[in-house]
C-alpha positions as CSV (number, residue, x, y, z in Angstrom):
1,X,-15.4,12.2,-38.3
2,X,-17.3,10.0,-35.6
3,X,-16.1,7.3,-33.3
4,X,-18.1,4.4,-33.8
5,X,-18.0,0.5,-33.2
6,X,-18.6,-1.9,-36.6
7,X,-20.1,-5.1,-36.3
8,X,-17.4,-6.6,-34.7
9,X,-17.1,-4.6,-32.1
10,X,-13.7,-2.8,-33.3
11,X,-13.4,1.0,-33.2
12,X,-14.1,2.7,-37.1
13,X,-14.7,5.9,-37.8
14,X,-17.4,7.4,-39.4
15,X,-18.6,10.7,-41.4
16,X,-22.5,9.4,-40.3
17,X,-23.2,10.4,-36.8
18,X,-23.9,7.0,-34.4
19,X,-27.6,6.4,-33.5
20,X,-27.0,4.9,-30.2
21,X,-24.5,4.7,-27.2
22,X,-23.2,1.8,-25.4
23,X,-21.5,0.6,-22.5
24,X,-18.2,-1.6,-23.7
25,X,-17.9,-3.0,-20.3
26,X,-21.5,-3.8,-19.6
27,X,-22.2,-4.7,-23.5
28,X,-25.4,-2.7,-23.6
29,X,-26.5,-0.2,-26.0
30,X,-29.6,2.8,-25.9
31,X,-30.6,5.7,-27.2
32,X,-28.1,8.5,-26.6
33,X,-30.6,10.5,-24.6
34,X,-31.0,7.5,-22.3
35,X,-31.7,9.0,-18.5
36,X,-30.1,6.2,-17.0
37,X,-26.6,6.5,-18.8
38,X,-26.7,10.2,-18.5
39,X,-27.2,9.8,-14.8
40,X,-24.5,7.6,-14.4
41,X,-22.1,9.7,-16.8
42,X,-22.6,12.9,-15.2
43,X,-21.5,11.1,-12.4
44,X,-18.5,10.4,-13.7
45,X,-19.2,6.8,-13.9
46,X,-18.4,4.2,-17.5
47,X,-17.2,7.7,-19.4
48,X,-14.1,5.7,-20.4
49,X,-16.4,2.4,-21.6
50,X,-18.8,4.5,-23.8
51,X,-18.9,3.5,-27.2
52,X,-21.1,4.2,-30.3
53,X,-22.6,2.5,-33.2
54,X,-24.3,4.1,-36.5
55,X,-27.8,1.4,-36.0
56,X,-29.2,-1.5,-33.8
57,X,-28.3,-4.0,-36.2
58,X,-24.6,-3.4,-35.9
59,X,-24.7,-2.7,-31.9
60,X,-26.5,-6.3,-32.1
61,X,-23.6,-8.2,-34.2
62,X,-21.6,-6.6,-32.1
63,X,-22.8,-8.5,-28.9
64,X,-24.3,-5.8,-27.3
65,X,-28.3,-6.3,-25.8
66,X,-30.6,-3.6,-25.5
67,X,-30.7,-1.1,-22.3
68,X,-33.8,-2.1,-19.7
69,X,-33.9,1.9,-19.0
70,X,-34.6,3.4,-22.3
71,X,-35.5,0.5,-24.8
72,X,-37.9,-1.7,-22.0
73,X,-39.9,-3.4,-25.2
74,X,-36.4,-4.6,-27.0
75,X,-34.7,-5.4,-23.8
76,X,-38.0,-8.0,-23.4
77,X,-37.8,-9.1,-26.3
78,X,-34.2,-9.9,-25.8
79,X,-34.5,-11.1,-22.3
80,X,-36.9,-13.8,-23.5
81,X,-35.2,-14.9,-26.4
82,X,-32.1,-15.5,-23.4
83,X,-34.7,-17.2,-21.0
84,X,-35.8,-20.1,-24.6
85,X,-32.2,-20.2,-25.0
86,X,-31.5,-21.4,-21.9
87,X,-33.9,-23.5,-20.8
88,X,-33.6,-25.2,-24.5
89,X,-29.7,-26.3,-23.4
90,X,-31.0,-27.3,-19.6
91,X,-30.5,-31.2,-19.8
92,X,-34.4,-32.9,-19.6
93,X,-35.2,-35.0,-16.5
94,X,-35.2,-38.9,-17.6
């Protein structure tokens, strides 16, 4: 059985292997081969914060965004999406 995160962010477990790691503290989530995070966790660093989830989709509803280091094109594509979403609730100049 597999540790895993559902869609809510609450621990399940799984007999399916997760596709992708995360950070818990940081709410990110990459590949599990991501250099960055393996960096930082041979370092000893976030061990404790890392989670899994089984796809994207559920790392999304979750509340998790995508890792600048080994997704670069989905962490855009989130980025912007943030960037329309916040200038869309600026208040407009009279």
């Amino acid at each position: 059985m597999y540790n895993l995160r559902d869609s809510r962010n609450r621990p399940t477990c799984s007999a399916v292997k997760g596709t992708l790691g995360g950070n818990s503290a940081l709410k990110i989530y990459g590949r599990l081969d991501c250099p960055s995070a393996l960096r930082h966790i041979a370092k000893g660093h976030y061990v404790s914060h890392r989670v899994f989830f089984l796809d994207e989709a559920t790392a999304i509803a979750a509340g998790y965004r995508p890792c600048g280091a080994c997704m670069p094109a989905k962490y855009a594509e989130w980025k912007e999406l943030r960037n329309k979403q916040s200038r869309s609730k600026q208040p407009h100049a009279p």
